[in-house]
C-alpha positions in Angstrom: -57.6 -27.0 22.5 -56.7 -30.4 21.1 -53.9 -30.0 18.3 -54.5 -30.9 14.5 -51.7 -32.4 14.2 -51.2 -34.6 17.2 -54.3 -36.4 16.3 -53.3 -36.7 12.8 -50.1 -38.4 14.5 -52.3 -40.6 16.6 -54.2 -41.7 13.5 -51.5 -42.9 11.7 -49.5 -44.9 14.7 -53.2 -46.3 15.3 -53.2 -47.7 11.9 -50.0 -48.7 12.0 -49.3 -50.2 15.3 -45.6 -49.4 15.2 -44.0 -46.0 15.8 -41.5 -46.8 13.7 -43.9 -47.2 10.2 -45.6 -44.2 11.1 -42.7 -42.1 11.4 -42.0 -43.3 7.7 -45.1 -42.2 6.7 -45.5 -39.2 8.1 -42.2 -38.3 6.9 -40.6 -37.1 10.9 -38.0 -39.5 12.6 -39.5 -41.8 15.4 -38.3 -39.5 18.7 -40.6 -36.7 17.8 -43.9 -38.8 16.6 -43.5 -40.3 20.0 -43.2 -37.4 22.2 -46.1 -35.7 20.3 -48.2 -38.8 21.4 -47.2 -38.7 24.8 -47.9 -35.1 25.5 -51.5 -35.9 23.5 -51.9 -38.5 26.0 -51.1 -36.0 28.9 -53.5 -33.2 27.5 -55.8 -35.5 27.2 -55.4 -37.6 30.8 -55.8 -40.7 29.1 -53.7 -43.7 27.8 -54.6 -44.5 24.0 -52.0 -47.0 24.0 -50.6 -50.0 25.4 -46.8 -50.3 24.3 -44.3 -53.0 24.5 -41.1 -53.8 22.9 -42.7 -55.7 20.2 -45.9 -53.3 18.8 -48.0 -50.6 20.4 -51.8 -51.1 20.3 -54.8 -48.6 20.8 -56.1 -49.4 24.4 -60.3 -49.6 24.8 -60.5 -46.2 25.5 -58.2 -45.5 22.7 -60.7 -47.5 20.1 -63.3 -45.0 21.0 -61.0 -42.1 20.8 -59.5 -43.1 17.2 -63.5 -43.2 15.8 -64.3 -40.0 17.2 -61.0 -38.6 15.6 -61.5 -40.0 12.4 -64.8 -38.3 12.5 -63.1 -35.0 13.2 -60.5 -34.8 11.2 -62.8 -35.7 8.0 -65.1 -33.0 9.3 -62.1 -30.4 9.1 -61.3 -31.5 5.9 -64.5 -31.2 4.8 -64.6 -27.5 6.3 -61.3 -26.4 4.7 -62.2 -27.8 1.5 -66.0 -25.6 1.6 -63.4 -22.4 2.8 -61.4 -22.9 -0.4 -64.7 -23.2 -2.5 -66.2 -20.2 -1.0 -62.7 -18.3 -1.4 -63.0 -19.4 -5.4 -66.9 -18.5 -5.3 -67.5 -22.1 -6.5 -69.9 -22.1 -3.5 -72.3 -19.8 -1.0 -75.2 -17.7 -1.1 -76.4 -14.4 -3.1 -78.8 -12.3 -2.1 -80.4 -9.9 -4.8 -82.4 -7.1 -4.7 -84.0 -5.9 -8.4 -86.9 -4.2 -9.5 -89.3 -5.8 -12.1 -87.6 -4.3 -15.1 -84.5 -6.3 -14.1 -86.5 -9.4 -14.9 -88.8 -8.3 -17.7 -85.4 -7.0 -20.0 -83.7 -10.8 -19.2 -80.5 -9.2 -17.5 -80.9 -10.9 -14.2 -82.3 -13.9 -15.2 -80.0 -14.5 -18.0 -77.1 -13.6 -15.3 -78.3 -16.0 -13.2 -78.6 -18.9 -15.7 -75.1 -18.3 -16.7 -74.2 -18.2 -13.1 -76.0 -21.8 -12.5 -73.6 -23.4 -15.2 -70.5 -22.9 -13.8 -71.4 -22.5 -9.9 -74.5 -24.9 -9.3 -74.2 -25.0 -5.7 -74.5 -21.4 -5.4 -77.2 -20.5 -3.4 -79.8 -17.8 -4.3 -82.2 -15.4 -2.9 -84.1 -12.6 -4.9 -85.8 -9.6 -3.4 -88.5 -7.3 -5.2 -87.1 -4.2 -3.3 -88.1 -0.6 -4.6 -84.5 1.3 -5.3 -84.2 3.0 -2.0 -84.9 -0.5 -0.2 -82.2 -1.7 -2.0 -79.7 0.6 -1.7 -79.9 0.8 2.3 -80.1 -2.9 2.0 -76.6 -2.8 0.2 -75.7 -0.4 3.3 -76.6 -2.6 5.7 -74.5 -5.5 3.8 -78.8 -7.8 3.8 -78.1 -7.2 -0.2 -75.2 -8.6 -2.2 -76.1 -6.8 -5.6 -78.9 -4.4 -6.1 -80.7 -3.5 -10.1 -82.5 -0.6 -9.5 -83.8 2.2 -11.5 -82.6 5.4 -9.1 -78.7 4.3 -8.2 -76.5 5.6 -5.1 -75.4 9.3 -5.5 -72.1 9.7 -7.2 -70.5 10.9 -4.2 -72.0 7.8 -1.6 -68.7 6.7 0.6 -69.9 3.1 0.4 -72.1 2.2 -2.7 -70.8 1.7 -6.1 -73.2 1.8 -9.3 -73.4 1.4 -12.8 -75.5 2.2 -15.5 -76.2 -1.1 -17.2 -79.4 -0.7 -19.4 -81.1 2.1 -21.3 -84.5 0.5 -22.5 -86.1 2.5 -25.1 -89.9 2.5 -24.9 -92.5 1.2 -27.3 -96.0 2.6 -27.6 -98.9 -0.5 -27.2 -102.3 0.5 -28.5 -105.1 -2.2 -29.1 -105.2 -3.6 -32.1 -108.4 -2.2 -33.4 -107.2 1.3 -32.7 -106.9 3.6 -36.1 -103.8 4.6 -35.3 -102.6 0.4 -35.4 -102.6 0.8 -39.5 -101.2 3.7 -39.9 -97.8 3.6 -41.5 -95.8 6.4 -39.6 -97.2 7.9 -36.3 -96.4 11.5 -35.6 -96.4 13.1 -31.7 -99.7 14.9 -33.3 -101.5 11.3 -33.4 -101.0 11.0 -29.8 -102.0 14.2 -28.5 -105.7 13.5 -27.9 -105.8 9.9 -26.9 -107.1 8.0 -24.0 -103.6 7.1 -22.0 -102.6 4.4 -19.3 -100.1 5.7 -16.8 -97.8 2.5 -14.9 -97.4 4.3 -11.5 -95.2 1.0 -10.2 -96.1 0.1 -6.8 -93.0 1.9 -5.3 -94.3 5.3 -6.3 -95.9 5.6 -2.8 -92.7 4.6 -1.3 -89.9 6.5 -3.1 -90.4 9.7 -4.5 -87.8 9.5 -7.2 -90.3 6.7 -8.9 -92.9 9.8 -8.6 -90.1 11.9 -10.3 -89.3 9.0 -12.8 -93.4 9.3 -13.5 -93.1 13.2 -13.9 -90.0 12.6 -15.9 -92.0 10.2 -18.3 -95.0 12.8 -19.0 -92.2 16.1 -19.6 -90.6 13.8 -22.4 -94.4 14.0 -23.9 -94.3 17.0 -23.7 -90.9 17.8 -25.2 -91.9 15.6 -28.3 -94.6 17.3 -29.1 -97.7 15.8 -26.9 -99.2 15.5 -23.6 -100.4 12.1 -22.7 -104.4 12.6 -21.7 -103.8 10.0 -18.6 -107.3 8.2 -18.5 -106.1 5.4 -15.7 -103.1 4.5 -13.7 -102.3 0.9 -13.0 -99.4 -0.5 -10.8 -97.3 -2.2 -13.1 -96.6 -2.6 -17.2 -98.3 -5.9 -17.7 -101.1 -4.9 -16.1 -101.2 -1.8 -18.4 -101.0 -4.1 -21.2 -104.4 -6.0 -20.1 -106.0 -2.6 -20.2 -104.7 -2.4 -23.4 -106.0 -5.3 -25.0 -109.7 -4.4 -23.9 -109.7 -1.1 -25.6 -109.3 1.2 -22.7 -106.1 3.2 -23.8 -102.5 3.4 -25.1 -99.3 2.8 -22.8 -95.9 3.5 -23.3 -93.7 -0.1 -22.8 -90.0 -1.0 -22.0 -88.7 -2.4 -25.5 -87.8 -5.5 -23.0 -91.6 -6.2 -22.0 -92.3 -7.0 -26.2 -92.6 -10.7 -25.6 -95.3 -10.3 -23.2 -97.6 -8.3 -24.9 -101.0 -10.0 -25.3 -103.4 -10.7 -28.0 -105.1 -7.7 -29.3 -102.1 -5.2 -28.6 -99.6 -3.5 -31.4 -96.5 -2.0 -30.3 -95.1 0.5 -32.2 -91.3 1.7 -32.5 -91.4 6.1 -32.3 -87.8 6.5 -33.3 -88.7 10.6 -32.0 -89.6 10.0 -28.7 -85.9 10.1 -26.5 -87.6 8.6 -23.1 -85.3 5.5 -21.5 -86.1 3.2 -18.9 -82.7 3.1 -16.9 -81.8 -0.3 -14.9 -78.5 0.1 -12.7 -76.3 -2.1 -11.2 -75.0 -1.3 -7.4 -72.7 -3.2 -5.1 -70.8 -2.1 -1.8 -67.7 -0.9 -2.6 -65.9 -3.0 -0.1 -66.3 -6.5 -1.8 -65.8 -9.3 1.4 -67.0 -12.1 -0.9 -65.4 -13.2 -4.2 -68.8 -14.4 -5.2 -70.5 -11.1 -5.3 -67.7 -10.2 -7.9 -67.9 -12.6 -9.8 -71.8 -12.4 -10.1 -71.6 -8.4 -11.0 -69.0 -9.5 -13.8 -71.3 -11.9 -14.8 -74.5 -9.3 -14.6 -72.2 -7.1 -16.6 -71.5 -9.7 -19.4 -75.2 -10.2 -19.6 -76.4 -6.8 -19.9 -74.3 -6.0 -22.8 -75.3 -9.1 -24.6 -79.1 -7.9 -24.1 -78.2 -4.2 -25.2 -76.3 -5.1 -28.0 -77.3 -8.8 -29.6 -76.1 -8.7 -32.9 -73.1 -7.8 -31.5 -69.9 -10.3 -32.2 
C-alpha cells in the first residue's frame, strides 16, 4: 500500500526540482525528504528521478507517475473533505418512511423545506409505508426516520418514538346539507345520517389501523352517536369527493382543511375528543449525524404546526 505521505513528498520535490526547497516547504530537513523518496522509489521498483549535483528532475516514467499522483491525492482530498461533510450532516442521503397524514398536516414537508435551506445537497427518499412497515424498516436500519400513526412499544430494545401531533378532527358535510346552516350542531344531529368511513389502505395490512377504525366509531359512541357508515373509501380526500356529491358526511384531520373541495362545510365539534395521532420513530442507536439532525428538525416543525400563534 503506497504511503500518503511519500507521494505528497514526491509532489513537492517534483515541483521543485531541488531537495533542498522542498524540505523548506514541507517544513522537514533535507536527510529525511530524501530517504522517504528513495524508499518510494524502492516500493515502487522504479526511478522517478534522475539526480545530479546540480538539480534532480522527474525521469519519463516519473512524468507519468507525478499525473497519476496528482490525480490521487486531489481524489483523497476530495474524499476526506465529503467524510467531514457527512460527519457535520452537511451532506448524504435520508430515507423516510410516513404515512399520508405526515404530509396532509405539513410536518414532513415543512421539515424537509427547512432541511433544503441549510443542507441542499442532502439527498432524499420518501416511502408511503403503513406503520408496521415502517417500524421493521427502522429495524432493519432501510428507514432513517419513520411518522407513523401506531409507534414502537414503550418497551422495544431498539426503536425510539415520540408523539409529535394530535390532530383534532373536523366534520365535512356537503354544502347543501340542513345541518351546513345550522349554528351549533349537537351529537343528536349526527345520529341518523348517511356516513363515509376512510378505511386507509393499510387496514388490510395492519390490524392496529383496523383498531384505529374501531377506535374512531367507540368515540361516536361515547359522544353521544353512532355513525350510520353508508360507504368506506380508502383514504380522506377521496372521502371528501363523496362528500361534495351528496353522498354522506366524514369525519377529517383539522390538517386536511385546505383541501376540502367545492361544495363541502367543515365544521369544528369542540365535544367530540377523537385525535388523529402522527409519531415520530428513529433507532435508538443514531450511526449518522444527519438522521439527528433531521428528527430535531421534524421536531421543530411539528411544534410550529401544533401551536402557530405561538412566539
Amino acid at each position: 500500500m503506497l504511503d500518503i505521505r511519500q507521494l505528497q513528498y514526491f509532489v513537492a520535490v517534483a515541483e521543485e526540482e531541488h531537495v533542498g526547497r522542498a524540505a523548506e516547504r514541507l517544513h522537514i530537513s533535507q536527510s529525511p525528504l530524501s530517504r522517504q523518496i528513495a524508499q518510494l522509489e524502492d516500493k515502487l521498483g522504479l526511478i522517478l528521478f534522475e539526480r545530479n549535483a546540480q538539480r534532480i528532475r522527474l525521469t519519463r516514467d516519473g512524468h507519468t507517475f507525478l499525473a497519476e499522483t496528482r490525480a490521487f491525492l486531489t481524489h483523497g482530498n476530495r474524499l476526506e473533505a465529503l467524510a467531514k461533510r457527512l460527519g457535520r450532516g452537511d451532506e448524504g442521503g435520508l430515507c423516510i418512511g410516513y404515512i399520508d397524514n405526515a404530509m396532509h398536516t405539513g410536518v414532513l414537508p415543512d421539515g424537509l423545506r427547512a432541511l433544503r435551506v441549510g443542507r441542499p445537497q442532502v439527498h432524499i427518499a420518501l416511502y408511503n409505508l403503513h406503520s408496521a412497515e415502517q417500524v421493521e424498516g427502522l429495524r432493519q436500519r432501510s428507514l432513517d426516520i419513520a411518522l407513523l400513526c401506531v409507534p414502537p412499544l414503550p418497551d422495544d430494545p431498539d426503536l425510539d418514538s415520540l408523539q409529535i401531533l394530535s390532530d383534532p378532527m373536523l366534520l365535512a358535510l356537503p354544502e347543501a346539507h340542513p345541518l351546513a346552516a345550522k349554528a351549533e350542531l349537537t351529537p343528536a344531529d349526527l345520529a341518523d345520517q348517511e356516513w363515509i368511513a376512510v378505511l386507509h389502505k393499510v387496514a388490510v395490512l395492519n390490524k392496529d389501523s383496523a383498531l384505529k377504525h374501531d377506535n374512531f366509531v367507540a368515540a361516536c359512541v361515547r359522544a353521544g352517536f353512532t355513525p350510520d357508515i353508508r360507504l368506506e373509501a380508502t383514504e380522506p380526500l377521496t372521502a371528501l369527493g363523496l362528500v361534495a356529491a351528496g353522498l354522506g358526511m366524514v369525519m377529517i384531520q383539522r390538517s386536511l382543511r385546505q383541501h376540502v373541495p367545492a361544495g363541502v362545510v367543515v365544521r369544528e365539534l369542540a365535544w367530540f375528543s377523537y385525535r388523529t395521532p402522527l409519531w415520530l420513530a428513529w433507532h435508538k442507536v443514531n450511526l449518522r449525524p444527519l438522521v439527528g439532525i433531521f428528527r430535531a428538525t421534524l421536531l421543530a416543525q411539528a411544534q410550529v404546526s401544533e401551536f402557530p400563534n405561538a412566539a
